[in-house]
N, CA, C and O atoms as a printed pandas DataFrame, in Angstrom:
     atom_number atom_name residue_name chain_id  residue_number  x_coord  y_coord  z_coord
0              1         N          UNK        A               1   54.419   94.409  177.410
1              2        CA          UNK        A               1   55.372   94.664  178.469
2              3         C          UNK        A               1   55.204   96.112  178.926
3              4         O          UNK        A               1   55.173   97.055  178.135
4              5         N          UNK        A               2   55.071   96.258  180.556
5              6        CA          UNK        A               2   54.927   97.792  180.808
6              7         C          UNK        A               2   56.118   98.603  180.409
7              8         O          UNK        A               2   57.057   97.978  179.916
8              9         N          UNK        A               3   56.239  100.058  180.563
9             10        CA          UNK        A               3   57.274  100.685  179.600
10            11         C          UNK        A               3   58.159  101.190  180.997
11            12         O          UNK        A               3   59.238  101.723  180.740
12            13         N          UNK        A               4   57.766  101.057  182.533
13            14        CA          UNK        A               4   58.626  100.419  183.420
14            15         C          UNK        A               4   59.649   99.457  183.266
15            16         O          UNK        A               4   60.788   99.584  183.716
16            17         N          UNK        A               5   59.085   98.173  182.412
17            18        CA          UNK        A               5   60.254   97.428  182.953
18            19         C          UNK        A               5   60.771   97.253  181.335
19            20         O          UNK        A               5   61.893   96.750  181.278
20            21         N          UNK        A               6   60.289   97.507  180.283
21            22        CA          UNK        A               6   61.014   98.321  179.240
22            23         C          UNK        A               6   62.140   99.175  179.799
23            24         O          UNK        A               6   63.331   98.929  179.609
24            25         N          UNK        A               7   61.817   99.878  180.283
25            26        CA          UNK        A               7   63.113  101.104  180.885
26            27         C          UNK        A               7   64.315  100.610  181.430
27            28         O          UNK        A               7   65.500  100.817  181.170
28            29         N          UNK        A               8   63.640   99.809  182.363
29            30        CA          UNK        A               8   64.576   98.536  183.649
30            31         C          UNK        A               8   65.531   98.016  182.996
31            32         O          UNK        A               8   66.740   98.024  183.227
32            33         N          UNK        A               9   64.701   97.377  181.830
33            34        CA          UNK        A               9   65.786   96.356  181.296
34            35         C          UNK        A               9   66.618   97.048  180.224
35            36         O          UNK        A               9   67.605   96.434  179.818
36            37         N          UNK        A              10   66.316   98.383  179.656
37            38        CA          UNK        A              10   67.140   99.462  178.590
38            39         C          UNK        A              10   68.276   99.989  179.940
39            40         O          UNK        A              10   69.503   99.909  179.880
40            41         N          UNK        A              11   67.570  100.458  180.962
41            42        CA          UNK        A              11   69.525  100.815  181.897
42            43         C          UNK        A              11   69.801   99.818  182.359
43            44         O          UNK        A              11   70.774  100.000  183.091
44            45         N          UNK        A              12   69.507   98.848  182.359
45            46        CA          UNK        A              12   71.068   97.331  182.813
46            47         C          UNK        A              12   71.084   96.889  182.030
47            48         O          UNK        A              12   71.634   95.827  182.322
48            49         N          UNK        A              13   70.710   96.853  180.383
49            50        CA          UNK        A              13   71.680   96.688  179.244
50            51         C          UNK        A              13   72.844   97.818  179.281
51            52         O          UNK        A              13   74.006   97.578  179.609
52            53         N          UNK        A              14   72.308   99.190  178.860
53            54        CA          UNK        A              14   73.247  100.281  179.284
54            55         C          UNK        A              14   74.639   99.891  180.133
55            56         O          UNK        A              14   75.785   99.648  179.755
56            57         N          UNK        A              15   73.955   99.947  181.567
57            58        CA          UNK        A              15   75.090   99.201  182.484
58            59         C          UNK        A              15   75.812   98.459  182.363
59            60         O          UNK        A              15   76.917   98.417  182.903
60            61         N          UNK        A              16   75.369   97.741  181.659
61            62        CA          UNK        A              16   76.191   96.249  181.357
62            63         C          UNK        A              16   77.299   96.343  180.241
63            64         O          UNK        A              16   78.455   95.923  180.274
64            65         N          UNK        A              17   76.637   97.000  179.258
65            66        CA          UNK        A              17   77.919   97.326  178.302
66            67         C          UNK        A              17   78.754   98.450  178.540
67            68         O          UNK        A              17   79.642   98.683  177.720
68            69         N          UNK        A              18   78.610   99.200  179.553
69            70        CA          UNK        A              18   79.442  100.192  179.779
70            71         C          UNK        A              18   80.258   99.957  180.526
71            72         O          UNK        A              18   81.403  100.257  180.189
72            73         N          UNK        A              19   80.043   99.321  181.863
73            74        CA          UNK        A              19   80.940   98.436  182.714
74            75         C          UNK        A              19   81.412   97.382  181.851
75            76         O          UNK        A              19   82.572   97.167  182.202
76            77         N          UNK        A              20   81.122   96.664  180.962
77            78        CA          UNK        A              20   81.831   95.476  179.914
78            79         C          UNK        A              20   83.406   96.116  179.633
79            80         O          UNK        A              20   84.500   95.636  179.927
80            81         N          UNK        A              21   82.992   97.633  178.814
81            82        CA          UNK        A              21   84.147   98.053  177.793
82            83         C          UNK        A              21   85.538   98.234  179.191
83            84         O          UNK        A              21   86.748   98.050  179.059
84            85         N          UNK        A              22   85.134   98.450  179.844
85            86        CA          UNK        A              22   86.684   99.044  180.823
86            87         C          UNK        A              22   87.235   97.394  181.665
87            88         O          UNK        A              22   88.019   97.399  182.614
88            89         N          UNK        A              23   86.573   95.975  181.013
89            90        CA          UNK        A              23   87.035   95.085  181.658
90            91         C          UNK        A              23   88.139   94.937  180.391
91            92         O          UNK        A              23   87.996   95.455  179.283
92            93         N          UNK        A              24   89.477   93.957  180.900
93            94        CA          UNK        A              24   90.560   94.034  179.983
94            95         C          UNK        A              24   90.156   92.480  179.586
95            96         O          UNK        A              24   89.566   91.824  180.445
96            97         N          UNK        A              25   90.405   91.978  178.531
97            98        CA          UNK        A              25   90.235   90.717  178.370
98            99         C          UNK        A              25   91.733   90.307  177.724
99           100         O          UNK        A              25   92.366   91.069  176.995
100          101         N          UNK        A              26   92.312   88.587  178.236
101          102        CA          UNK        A              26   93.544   88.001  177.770
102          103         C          UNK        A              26   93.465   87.952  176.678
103          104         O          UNK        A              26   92.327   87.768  176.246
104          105         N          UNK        A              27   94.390   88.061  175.852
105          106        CA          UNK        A              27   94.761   87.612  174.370
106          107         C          UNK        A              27   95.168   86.284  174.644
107          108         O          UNK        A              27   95.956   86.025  175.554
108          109         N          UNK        A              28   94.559   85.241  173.736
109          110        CA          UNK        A              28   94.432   83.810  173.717
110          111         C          UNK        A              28   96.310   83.505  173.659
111          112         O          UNK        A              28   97.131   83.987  172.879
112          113         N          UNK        A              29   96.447   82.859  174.420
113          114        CA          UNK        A              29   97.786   81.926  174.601
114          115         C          UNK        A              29   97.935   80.718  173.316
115          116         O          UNK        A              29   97.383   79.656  173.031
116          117         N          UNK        A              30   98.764   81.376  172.886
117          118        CA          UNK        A              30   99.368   79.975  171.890
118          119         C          UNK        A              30  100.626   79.392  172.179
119          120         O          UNK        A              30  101.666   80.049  172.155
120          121         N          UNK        A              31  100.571   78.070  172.476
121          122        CA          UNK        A              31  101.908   77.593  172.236
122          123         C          UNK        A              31  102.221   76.817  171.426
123          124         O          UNK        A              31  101.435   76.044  170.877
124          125         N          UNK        A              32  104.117   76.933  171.087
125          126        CA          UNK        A              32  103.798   76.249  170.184
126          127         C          UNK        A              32  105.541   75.596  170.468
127          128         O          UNK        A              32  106.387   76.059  171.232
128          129         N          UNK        A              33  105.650   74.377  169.539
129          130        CA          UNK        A              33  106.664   73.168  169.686
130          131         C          UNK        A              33  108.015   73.718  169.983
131          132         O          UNK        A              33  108.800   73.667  170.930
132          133         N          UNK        A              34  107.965   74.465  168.364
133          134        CA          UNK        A              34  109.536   75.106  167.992
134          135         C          UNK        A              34  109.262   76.860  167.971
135          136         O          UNK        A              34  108.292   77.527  167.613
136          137         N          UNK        A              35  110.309   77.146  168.407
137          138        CA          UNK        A              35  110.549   78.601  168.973
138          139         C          UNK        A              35  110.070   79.422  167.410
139          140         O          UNK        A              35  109.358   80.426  167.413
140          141         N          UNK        A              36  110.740   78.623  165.828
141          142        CA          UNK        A              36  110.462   79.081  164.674
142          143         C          UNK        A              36  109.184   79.684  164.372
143          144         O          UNK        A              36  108.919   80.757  163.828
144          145         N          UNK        A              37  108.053   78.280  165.087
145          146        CA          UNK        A              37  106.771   78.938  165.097
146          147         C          UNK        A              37  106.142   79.780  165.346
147          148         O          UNK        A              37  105.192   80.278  164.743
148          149         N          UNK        A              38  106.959   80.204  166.951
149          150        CA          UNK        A              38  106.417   81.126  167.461
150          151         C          UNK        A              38  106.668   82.709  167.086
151          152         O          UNK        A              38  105.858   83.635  167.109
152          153         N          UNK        A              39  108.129   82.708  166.718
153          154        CA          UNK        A              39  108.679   84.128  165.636
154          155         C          UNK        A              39  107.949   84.748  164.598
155          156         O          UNK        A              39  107.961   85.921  164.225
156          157         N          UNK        A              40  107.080   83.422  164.045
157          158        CA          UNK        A              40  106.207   83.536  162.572
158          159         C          UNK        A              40  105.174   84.092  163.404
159          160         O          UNK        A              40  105.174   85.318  163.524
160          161         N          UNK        A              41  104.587   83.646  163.803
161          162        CA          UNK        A              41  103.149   84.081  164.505
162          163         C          UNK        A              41  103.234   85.409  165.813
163          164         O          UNK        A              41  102.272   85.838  166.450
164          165         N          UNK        A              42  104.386   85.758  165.910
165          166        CA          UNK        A              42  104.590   86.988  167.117
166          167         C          UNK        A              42  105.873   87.817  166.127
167          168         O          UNK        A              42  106.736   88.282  166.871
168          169         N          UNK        A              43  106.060   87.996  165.109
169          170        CA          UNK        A              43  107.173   88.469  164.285
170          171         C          UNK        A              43  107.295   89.719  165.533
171          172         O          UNK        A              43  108.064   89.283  166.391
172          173         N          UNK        A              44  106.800   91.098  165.906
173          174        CA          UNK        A              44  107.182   91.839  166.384
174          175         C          UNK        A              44  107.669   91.713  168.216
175          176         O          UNK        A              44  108.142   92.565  168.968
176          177         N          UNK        A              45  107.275   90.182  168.459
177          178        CA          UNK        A              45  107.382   90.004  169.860
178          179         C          UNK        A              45  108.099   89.268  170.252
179          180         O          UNK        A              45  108.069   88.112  169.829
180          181         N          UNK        A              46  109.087   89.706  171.289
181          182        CA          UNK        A              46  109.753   88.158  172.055
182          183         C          UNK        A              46  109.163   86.976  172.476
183          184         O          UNK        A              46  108.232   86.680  173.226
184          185         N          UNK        A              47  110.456   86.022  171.362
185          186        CA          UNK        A              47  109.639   84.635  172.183
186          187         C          UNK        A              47  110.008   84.006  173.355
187          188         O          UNK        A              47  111.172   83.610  173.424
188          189         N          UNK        A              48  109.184   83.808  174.399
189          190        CA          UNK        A              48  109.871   83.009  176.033
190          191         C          UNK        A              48  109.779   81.643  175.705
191          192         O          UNK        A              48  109.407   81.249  174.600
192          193         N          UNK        A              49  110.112   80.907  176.644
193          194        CA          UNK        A              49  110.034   79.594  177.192
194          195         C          UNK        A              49  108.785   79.430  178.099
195          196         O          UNK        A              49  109.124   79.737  179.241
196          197         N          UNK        A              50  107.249   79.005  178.044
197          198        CA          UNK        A              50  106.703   78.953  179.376
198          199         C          UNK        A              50  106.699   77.631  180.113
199          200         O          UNK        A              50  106.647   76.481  179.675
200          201         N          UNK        A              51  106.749   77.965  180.999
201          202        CA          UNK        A              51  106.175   76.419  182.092
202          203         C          UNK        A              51  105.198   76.543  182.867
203          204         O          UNK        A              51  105.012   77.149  183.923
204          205         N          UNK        A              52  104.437   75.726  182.046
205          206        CA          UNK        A              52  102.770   75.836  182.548
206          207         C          UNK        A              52  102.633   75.560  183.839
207          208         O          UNK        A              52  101.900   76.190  184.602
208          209         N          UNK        A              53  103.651   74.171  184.278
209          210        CA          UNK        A              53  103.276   73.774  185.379
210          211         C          UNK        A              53  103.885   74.905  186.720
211          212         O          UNK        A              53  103.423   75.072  187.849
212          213         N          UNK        A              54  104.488   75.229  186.382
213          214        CA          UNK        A              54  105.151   76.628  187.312
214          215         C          UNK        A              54  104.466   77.728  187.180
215          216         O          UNK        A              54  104.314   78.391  188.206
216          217         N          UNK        A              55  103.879   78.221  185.936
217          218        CA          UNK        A              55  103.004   79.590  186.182
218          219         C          UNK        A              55  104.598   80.372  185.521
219          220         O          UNK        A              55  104.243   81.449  185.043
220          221         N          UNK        A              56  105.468   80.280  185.420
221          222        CA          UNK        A              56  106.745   81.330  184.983
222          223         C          UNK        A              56  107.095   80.806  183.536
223          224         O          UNK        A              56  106.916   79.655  183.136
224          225         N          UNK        A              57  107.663   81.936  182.777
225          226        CA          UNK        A              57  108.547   81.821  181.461
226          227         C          UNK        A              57  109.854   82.542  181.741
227          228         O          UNK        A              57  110.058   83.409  182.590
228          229         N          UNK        A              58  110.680   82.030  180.885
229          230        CA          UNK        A              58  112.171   81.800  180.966
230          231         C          UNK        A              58  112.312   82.959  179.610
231          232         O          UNK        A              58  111.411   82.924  178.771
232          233         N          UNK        A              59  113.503   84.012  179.423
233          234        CA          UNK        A              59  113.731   84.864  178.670
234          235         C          UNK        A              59  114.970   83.703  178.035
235          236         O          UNK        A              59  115.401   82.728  178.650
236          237         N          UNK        A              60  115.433   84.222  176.401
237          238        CA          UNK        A              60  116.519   83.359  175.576
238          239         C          UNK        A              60  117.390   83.291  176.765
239          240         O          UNK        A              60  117.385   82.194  177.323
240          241         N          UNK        A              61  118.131   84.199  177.279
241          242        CA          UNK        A              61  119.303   84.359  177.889
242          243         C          UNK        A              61  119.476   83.781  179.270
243          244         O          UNK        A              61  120.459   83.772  180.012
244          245         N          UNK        A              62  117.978   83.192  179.447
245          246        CA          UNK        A              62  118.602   82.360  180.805
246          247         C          UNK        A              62  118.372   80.620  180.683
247          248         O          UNK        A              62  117.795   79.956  179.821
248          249         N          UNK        A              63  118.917   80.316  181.637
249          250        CA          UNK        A              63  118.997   78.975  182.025
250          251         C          UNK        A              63  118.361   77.915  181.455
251          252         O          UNK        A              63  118.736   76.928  180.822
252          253         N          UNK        A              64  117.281   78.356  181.833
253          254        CA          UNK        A              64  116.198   76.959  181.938
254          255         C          UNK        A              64  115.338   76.989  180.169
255          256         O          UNK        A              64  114.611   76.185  179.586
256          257         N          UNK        A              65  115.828   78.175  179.856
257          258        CA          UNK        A              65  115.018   78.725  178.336
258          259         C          UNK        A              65  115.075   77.060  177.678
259          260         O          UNK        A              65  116.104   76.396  177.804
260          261         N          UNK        A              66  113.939   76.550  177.029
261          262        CA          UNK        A              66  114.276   75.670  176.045
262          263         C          UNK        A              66  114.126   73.915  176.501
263          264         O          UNK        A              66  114.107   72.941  175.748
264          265         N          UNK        A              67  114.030   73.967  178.078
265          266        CA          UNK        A              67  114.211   72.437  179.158
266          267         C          UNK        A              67  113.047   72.314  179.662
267          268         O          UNK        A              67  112.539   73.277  180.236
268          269         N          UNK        A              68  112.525   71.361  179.575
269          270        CA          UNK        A              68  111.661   70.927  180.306
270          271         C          UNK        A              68  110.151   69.958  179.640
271          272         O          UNK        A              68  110.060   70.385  178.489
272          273         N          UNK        A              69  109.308   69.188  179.791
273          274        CA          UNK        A              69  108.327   68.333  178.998
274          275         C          UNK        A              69  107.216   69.055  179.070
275          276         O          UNK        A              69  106.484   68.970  178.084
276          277         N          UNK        A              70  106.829   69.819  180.041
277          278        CA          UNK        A              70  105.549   70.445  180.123
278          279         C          UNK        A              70  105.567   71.823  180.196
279          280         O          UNK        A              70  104.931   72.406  181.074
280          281         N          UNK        A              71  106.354   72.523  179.208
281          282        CA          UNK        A              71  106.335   73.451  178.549
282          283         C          UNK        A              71  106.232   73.809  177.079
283          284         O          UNK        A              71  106.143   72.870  176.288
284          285         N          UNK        A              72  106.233   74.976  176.645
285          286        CA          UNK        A              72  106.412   75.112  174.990
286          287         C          UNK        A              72  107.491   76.925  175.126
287          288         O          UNK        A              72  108.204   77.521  175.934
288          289         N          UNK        A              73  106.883   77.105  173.618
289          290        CA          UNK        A              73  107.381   78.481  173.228
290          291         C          UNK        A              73  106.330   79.620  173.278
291          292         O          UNK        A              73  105.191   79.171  173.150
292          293         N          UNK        A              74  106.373   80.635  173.391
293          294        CA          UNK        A              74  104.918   81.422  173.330
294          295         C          UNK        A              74  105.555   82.947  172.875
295          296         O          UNK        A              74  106.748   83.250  172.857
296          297         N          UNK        A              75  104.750   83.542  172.625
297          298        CA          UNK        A              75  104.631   85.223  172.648
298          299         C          UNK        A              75  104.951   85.726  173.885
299          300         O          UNK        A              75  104.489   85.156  174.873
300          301         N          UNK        A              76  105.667   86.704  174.015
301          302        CA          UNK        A              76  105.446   87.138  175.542
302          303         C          UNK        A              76  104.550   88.357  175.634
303          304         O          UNK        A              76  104.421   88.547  176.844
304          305         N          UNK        A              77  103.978   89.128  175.082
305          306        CA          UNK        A              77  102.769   89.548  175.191
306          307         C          UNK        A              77  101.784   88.868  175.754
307          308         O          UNK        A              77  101.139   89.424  176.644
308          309         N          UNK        A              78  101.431   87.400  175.318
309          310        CA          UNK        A              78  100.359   86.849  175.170
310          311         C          UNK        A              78  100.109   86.088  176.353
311          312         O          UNK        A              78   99.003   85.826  176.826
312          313         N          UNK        A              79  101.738   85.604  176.986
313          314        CA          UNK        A              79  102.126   85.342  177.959
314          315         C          UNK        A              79  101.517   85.960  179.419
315          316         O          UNK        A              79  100.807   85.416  180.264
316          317         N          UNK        A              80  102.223   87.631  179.346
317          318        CA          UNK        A              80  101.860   88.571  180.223
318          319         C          UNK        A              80  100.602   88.661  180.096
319          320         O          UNK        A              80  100.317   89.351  181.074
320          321         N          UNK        A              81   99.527   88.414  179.500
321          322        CA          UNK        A              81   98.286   89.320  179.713
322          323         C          UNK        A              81   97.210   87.919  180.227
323          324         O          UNK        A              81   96.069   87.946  180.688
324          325         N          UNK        A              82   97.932   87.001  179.983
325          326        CA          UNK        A              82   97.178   85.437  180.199
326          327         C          UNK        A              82   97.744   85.174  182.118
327          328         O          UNK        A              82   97.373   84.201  182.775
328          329         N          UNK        A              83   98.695   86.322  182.687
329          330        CA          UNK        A              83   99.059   86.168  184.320
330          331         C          UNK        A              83  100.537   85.802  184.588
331          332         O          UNK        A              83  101.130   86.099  185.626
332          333         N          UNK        A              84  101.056   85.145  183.574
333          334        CA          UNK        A              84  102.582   84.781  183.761
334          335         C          UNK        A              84  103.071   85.485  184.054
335          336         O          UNK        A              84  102.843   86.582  183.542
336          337         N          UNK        A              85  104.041   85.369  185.030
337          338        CA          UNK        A              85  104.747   85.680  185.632
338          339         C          UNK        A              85  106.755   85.162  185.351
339          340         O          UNK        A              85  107.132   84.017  185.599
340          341         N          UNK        A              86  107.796   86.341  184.789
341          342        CA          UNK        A              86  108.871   86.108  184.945
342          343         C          UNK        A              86  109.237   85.123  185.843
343          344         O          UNK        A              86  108.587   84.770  186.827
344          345         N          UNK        A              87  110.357   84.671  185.450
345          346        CA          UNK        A              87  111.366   83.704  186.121
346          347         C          UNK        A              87  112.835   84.372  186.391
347          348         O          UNK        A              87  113.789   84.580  185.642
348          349         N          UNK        A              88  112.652   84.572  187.512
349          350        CA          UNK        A              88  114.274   85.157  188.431
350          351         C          UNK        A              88  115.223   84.601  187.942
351          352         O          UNK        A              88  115.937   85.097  187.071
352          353         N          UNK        A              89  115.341   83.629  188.376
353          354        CA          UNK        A              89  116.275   82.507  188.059
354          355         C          UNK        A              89  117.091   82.015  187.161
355          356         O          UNK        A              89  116.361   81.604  186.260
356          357         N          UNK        A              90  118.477   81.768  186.815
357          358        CA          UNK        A              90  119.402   81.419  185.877
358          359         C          UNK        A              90  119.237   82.741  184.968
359          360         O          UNK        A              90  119.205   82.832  183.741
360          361         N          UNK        A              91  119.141   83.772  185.998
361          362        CA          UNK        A              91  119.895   85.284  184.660
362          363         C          UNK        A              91  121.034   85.171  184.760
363          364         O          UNK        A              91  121.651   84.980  185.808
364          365         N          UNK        A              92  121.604   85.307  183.347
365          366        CA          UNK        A              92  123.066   85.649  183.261
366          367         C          UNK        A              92  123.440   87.329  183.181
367          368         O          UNK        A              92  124.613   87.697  183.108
């Protein structure tokens, strides 16, 4: 291999991992049945309500926290960094 494209391909590896480190990557979404689960596995984090099919999670203190078939319980860290988006709605 000439020591041209030796070089070539040593700065867009370079490039590549240097532009890599400043991309943010999601922390994997878990959900899970019962809210219990989710306390065990997020001990330092609030647990929401999400609804997948809406794209929003519900905080304990409102409304909809806890209703619905095509939702679960989650981290809200894990929540926020996966795009979810709060739910306005039924704050007390």
């Amino acid at each position: 291999m000439p020591d041209s494209l030796k070089r070539a391909i040593f700065l867009l590896t370079i490039l590549l991992v240097e532009g890599g480190a400043n991309i943010a990557a999601a922390t994997p979404l878990t959900p899970f049945r019962y809210e219990a689960q989710a306390q065990r596995h997020c001990p330092g984090d609030t647990v929401v309500w999400l609804d997948f099919r809406k794209g929003i999670y519900y905080a304990k203190r409102q409304k909809f926290y806890g209703r619905g078939s095509n939702s679960s319980f989650a981290c809200l860290e894990e929540v926020r960094s996966n795009g979810y988006r709060r739910s306005l709605l039924g704050l007390r």
